[in-house]
C-alpha positions as CSV (number, residue, x, y, z in Angstrom):
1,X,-131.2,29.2,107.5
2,X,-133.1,28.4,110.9
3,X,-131.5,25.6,113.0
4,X,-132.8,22.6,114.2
5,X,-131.4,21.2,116.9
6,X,-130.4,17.8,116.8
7,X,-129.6,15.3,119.3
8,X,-126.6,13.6,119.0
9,X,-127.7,9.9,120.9
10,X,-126.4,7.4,118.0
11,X,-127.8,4.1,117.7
12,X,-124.2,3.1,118.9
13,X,-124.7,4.5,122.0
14,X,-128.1,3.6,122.8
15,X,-126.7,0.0,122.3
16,X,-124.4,0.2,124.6
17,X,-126.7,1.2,127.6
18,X,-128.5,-1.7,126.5
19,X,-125.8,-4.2,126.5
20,X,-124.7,-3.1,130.2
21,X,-128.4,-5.0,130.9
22,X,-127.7,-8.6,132.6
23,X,-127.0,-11.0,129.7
24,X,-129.7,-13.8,129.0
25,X,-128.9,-17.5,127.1
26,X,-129.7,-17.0,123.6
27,X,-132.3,-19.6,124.2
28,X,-133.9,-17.7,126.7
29,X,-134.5,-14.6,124.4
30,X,-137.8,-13.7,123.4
31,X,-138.7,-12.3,119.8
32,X,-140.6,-9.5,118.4
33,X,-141.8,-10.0,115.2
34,X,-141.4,-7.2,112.2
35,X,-143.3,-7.6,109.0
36,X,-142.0,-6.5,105.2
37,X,-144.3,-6.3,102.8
38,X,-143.1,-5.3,99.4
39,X,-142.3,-6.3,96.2
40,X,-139.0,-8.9,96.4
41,X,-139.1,-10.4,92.6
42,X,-141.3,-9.2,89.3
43,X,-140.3,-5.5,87.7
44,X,-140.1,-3.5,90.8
45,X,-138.2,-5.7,93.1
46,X,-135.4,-2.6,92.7
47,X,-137.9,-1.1,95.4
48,X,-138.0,-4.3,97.5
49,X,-135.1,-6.7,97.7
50,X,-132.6,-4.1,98.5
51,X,-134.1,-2.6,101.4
52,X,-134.6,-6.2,102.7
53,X,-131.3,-6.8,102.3
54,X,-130.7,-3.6,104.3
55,X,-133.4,-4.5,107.2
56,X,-131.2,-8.2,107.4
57,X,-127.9,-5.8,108.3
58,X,-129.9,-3.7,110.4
59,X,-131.0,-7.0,112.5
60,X,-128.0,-9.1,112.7
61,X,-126.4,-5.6,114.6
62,X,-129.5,-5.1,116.9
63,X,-129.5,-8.6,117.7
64,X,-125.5,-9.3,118.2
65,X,-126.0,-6.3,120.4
66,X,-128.3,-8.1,122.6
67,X,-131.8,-7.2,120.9
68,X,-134.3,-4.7,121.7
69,X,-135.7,-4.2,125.3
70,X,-138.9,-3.7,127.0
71,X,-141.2,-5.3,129.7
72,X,-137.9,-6.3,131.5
73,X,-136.9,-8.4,128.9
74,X,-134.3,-8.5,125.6
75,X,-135.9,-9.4,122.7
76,X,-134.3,-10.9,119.7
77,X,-135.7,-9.3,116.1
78,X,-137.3,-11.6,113.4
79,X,-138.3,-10.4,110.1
80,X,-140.8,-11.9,107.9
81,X,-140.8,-11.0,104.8
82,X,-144.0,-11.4,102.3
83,X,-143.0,-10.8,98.4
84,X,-146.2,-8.8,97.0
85,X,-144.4,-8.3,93.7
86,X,-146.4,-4.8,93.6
87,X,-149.3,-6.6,93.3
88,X,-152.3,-5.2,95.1
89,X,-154.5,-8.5,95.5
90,X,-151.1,-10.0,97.1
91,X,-150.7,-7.2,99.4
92,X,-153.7,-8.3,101.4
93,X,-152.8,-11.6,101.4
94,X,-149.9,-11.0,102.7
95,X,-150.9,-8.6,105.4
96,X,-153.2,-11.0,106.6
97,X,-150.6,-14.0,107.0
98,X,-147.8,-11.3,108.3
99,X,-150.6,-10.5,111.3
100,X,-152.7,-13.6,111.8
101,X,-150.2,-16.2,111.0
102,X,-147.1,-14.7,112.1
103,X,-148.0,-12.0,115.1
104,X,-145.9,-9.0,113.7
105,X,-146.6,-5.8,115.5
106,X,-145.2,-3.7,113.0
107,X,-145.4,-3.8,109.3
108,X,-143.2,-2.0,107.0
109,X,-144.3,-1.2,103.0
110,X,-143.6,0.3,99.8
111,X,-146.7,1.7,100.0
112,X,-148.2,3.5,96.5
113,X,-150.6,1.1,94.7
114,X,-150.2,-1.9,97.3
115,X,-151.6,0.0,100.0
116,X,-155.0,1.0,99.8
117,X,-156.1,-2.3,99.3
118,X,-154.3,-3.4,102.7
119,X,-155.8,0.2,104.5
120,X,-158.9,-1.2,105.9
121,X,-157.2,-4.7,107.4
122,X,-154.0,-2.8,108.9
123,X,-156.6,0.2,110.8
124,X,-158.8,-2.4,111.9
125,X,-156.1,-4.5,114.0
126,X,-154.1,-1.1,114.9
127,X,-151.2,-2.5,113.0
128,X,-148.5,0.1,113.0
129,X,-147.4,0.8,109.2
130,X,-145.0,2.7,107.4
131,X,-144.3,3.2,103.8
132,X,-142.1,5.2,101.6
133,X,-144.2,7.4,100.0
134,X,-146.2,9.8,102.1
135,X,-149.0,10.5,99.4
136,X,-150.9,7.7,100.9
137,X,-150.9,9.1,103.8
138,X,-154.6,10.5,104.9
139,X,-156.5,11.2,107.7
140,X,-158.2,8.2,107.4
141,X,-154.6,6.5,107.9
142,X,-153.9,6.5,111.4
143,X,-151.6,4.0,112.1
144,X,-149.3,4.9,109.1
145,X,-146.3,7.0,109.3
146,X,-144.0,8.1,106.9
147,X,-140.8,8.4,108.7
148,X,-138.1,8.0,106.8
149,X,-138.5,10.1,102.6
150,X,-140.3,12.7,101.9
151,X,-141.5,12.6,98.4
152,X,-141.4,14.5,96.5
153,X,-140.8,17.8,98.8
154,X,-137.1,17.5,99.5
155,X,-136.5,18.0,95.8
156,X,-136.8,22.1,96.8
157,X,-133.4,21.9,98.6
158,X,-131.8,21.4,95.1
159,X,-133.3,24.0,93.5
160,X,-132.4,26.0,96.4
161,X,-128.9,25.1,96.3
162,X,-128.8,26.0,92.8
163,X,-130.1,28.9,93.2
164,X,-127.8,29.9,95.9
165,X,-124.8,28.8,94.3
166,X,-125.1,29.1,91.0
167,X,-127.4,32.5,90.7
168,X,-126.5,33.1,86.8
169,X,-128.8,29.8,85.9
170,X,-132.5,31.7,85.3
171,X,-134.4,29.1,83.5
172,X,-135.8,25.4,83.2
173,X,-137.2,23.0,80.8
174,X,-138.7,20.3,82.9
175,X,-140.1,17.1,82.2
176,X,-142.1,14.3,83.7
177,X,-144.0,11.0,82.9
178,X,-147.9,12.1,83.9
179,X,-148.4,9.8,86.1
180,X,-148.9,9.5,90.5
181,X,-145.0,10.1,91.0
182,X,-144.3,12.6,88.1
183,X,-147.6,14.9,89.0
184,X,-146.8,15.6,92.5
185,X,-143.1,16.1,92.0
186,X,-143.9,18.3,88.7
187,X,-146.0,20.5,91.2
188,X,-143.0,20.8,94.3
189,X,-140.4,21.6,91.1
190,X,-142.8,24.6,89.8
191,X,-143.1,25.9,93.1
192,X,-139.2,25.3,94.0
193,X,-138.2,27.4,90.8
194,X,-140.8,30.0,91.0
195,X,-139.2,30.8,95.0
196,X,-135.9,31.1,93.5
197,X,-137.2,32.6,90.8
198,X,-135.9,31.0,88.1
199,X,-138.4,30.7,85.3
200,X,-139.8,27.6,83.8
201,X,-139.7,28.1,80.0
202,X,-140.7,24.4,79.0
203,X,-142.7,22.0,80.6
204,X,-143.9,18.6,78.9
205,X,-145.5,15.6,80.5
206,X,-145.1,12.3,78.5
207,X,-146.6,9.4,78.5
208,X,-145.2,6.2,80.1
209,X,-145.1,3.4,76.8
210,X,-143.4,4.2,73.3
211,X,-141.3,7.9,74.5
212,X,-139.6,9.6,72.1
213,X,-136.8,11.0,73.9
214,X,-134.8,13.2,70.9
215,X,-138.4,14.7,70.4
216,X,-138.3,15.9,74.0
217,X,-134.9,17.0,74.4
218,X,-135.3,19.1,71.0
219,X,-138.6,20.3,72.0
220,X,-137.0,21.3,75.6
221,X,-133.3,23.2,73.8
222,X,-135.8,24.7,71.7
223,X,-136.6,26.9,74.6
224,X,-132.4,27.7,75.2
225,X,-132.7,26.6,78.8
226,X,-129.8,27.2,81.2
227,X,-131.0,24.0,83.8
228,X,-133.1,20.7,81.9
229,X,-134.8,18.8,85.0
230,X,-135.9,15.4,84.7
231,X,-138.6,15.8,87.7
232,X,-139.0,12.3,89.4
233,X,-138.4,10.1,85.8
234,X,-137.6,6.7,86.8
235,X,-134.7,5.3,86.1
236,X,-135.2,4.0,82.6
237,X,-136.2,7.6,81.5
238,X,-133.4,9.5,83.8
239,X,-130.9,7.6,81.8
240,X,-132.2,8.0,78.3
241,X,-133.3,11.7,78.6
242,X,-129.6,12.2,79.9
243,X,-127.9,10.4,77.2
244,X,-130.2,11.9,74.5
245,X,-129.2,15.7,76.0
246,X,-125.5,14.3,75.8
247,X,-126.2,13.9,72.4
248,X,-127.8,17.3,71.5
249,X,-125.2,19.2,72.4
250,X,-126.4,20.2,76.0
251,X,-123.2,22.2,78.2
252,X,-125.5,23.3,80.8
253,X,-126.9,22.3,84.4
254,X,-128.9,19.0,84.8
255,X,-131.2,18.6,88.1
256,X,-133.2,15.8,89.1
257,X,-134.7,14.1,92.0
258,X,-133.1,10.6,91.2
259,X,-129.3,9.7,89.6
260,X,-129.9,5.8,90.7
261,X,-126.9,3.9,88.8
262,X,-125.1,7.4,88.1
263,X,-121.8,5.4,86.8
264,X,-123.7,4.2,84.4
265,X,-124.9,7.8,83.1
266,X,-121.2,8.5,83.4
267,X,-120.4,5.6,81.0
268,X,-123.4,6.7,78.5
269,X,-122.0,10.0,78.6
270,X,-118.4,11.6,79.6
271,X,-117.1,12.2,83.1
272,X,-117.2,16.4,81.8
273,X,-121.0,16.5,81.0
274,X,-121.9,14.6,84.3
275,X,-119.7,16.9,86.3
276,X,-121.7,19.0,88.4
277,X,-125.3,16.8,88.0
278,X,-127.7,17.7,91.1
279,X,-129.8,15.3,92.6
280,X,-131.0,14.1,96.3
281,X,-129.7,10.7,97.0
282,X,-126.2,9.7,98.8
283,X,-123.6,7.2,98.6
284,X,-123.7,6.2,102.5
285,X,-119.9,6.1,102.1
286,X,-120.3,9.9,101.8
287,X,-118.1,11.7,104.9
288,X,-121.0,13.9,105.7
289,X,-122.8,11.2,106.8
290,X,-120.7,11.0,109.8
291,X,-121.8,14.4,111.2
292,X,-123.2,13.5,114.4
293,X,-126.5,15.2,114.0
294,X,-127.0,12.0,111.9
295,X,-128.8,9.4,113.3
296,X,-128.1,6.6,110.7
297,X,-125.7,4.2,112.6
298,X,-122.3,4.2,111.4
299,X,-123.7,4.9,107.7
300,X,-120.0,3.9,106.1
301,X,-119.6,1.0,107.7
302,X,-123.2,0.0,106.8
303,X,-122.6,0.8,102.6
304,X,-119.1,-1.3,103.0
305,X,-120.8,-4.5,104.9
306,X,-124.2,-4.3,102.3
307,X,-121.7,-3.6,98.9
308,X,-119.6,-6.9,100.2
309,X,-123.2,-8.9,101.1
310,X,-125.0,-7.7,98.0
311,X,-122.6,-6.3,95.6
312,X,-124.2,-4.2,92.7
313,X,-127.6,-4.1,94.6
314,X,-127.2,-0.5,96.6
315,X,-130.3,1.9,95.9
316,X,-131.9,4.2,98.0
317,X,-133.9,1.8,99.7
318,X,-131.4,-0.2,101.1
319,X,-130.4,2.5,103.8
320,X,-134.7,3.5,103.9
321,X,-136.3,0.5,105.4
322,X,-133.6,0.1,108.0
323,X,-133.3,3.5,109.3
324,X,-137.0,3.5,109.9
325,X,-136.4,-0.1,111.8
326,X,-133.9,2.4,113.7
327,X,-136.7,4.6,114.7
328,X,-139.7,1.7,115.9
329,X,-136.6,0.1,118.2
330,X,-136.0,4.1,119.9
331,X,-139.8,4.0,120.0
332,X,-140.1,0.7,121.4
333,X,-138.0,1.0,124.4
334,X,-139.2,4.4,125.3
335,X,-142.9,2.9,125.3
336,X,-141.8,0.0,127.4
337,X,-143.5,-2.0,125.2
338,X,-144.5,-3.6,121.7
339,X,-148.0,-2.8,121.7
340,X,-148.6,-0.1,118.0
341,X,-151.0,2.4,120.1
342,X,-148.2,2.7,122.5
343,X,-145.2,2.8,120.3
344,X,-146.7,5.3,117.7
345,X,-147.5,7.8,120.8
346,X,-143.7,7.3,121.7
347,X,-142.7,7.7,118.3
348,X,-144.5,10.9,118.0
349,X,-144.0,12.5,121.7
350,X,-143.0,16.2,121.9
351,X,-143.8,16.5,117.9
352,X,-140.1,15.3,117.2
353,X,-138.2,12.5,116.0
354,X,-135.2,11.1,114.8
355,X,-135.3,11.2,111.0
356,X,-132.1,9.7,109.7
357,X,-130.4,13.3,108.8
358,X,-131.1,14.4,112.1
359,X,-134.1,15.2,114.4
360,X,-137.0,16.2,112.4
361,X,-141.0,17.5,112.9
362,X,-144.0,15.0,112.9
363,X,-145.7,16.9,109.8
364,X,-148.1,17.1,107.3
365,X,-151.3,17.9,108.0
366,X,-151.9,20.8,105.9
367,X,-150.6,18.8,102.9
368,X,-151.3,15.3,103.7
369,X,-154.2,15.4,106.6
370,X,-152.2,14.4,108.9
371,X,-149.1,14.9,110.9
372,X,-147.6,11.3,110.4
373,X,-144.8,12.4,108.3
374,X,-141.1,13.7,109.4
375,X,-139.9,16.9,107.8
376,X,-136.3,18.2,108.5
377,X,-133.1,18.4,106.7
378,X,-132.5,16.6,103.7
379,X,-128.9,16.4,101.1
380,X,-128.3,18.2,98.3
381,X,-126.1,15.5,96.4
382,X,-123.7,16.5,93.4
383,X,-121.6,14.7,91.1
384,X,-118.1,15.4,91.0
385,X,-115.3,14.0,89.1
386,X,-118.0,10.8,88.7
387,X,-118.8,10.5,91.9
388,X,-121.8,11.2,94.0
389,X,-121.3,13.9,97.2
390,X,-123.5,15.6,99.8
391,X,-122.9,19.5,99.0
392,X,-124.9,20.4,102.4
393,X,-127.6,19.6,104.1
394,X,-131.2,21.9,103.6
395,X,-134.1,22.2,106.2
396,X,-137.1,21.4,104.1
397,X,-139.2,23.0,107.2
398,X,-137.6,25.6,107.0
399,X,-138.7,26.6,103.1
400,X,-142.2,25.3,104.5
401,X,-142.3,27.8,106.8
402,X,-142.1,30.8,104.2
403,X,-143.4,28.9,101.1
404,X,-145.8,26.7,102.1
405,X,-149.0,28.5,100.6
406,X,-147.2,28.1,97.6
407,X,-146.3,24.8,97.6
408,X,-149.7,24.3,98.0
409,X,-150.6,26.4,95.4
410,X,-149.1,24.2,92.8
411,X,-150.1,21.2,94.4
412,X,-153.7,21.9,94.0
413,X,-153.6,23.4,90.1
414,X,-152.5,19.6,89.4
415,X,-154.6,18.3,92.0
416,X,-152.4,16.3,94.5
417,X,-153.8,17.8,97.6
418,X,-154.7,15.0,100.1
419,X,-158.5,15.5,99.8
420,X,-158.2,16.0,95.8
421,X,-156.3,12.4,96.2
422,X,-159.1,10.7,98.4
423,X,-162.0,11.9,95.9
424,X,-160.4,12.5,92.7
425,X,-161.7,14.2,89.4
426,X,-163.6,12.2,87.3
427,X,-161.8,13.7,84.4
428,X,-158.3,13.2,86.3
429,X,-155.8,12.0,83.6
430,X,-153.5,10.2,85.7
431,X,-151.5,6.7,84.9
432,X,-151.1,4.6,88.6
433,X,-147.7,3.9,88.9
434,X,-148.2,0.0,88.9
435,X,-149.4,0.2,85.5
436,X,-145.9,2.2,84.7
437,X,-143.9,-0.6,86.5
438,X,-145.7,-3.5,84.9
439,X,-144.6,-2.4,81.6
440,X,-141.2,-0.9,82.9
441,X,-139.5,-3.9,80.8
442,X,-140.9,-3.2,77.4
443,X,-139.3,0.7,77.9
């Protein structure tokens, strides 16, 4: 596997160098203003609050530590937050209070269905964006980056993995809820199996109200799998289509992009049929994580102070929002200033930056239209003995670079290509994800 190479500057020690500055009065500090605009109550405040929560840890270290600096000065970090409870009409509202009322200079998002209605507003004042989920990222979005997850392409270092490590496993039944998460990831899975080439022998799309999960499990054993995959199910389905293959009798490998809760599946299930479970996400108490190619400041000591702040509320996001706050304040104080034209060209100078699993390309424009996007190494996770742990780390880029035509391939037939996405088939069959989430409590 090629190399990257990473740079080992921590947040830690870029910290220091700015606390050796001459100390100012508290009173004398200035503040830059961030903005977070996502969804903080309703049915997809999962996506929201804990990566507030995250951003508040994230500040209350930047700021103890004397704040970030440019123009001369320190400047003390202040986050407003605007609760858009995925709601698309809400989203420009609060855009437009976040920048006319409150000044922020940078504006972090979900993204997904709340942000084409903000797209116009943010590109006409220059705002500097980002969001989690690079499929709304276009070329006519050029102040948005998506620095931080990759979705869904990082899902092809677990089948990679598996493939690697567990050679005798030849085919998959795969699943997926037909919808603007489920398509796309559907598409990177087919073209993750068909590299390692291990054959897809069932593969059903369900719809997102009233699923019949022993159907689909019987309908997927039917075809004697050796792997199921649950694609990028949300968490409602990931649980139910795991219990429901606990309950037929499956013994063989599970794969998915997502195992949010995990204990919980543990619980529905047995500690035996879990063992073993492949999926993408980390415990940030993981010892990996303290490799320094990792740019994530002191990631265990960050999972110990959020579990004690905000017990029972860790997710994915609450490690997401704040390593991309990691990024802007690198960016910040190389541009010398605040100003989003000057901090995106810093952000993106030399074609590199510091993804939290270690320095990564700015990508994407054969996929997504435009190079806003980091792409480097991402973990492989596995459950063992009930608990999650990163296996190894994968370079995504470096699959790209010998499989991107057919990434692309598959990415088309379901027709998630970035200009396929800007004008859409009329005859498209595709749910929006806010519909999903809006109904996500009758499920």
């Amino acid at each position: 596997m090629k190399a990257i190479t990473m740079s080992t500057t921590s947040l830690a020690s870029r910290l220091a160098v700015s606390a050796s500055l001459p100390r100012m009065r508290l009173d004398q500090l200035q503040y830059v203003k961030v903005g977070f605009l996502a969804p903080l109550s309703g049915d997809v405040k999962a996506w929201g609050e804990p990566g507030l929560q995250g951003c508040q840890i994230w500040v209350d270290r930047v700021n103890q530590a004397g704040g970030v600096v440019f123009g001369g000065s320190r400047h003390k970090v202040e986050l407003l937050a605007y609760d858009c409870q995925y709601d698309p009409h809400l989203a420009l509202s609060g855009a437009r209070k976040l920048v006319h009322e409150d000044g922020v200079k940078f504006m972090m998002m979900l993204g997904g269905d709340t942000y084409p209605p903000v797209q116009n507003f943010l590109n006409e004042h220059k705002i500097l964006s980002s969001t989690l989920l690079p499929s709304d990222l276009s070329p006519d979005t050029p102040y948005l980056i998506a620095p931080c997850e990759l979705h869904p392409i990082y899902v092809i270092t677990g089948v990679e993995w598996l493939a690697l490590n567990r050679p005798h496993l030849k085919k998959v039944a795969m699943c997926a809820q037909r919808d603007s998460l489920g398509l796309p990831s559907i598409a990177t899975y087919r073209a993750a199996f068909e590299v390692a080439g291990i054959d897809v022998v069932k593969e059903l799309f369900f719809n997102i109200t009233d699923v019949d999960f022993p159907s689909i499990i019987a309908s997927m054993l039917d075809a004697k799998p050796d792997i199921l995959c649950w694609d990028t199910a949300y968490e409602p389905f990931v649980h139910a289509l795991t219990e429901e293959s606990f309950k037929q009798g499956f013994e063989g490998q599970i794969i998915s992009c997502t195992a949010d809760d995990y204990p919980r599946m543990v619980a529905l299930t047995s500690v035996e049929f879990m063992e073993g479970f492949i999926f993408q996400f980390p415990d940030f108490d993981d010892p990996a994580l303290n490799n320094p190619s990792v740019n994530f400041s002191e990631p265990n000591e960050f999972y110990e102070t959020f579990n004690k702040r905000y017990p029972g509320n860790w997710s994915a996001v609450s490690w997401e929002y704040a390593s991309i706050l990691d990024l802007w304040k690198s960016a910040v104080e190389s541009a010398d200033s605040i100003e989003p034209v000057s901090v995106l060209a810093a952000m993106k100078a030399g074609g590199v930056g510091r993804h939290a699993f270690g320095e990564a390309q700015w990508w994407g424009n054969d996929l997504l239209g435009i190079d806003h996007a980091l792409l480097g190494d991402w973990p492989v996770v596995e459950i063992q003995n009930a608990k999650a742990k990163i296996v190894e780390f994968r370079s995504i880029l470096d699959w790209w670079v010998d499989h991107g035509a057919t990434l692309e391939k598959h990415m088309r037939a379901l027709g998630q290509m970035w200009d396929q996405r800007i004008s859409p088939s009329p005859t498209a069959d595709i749910v929006p994800s806010s519909e999903f989430l809006h109904r996500k409590s009758n499920i």
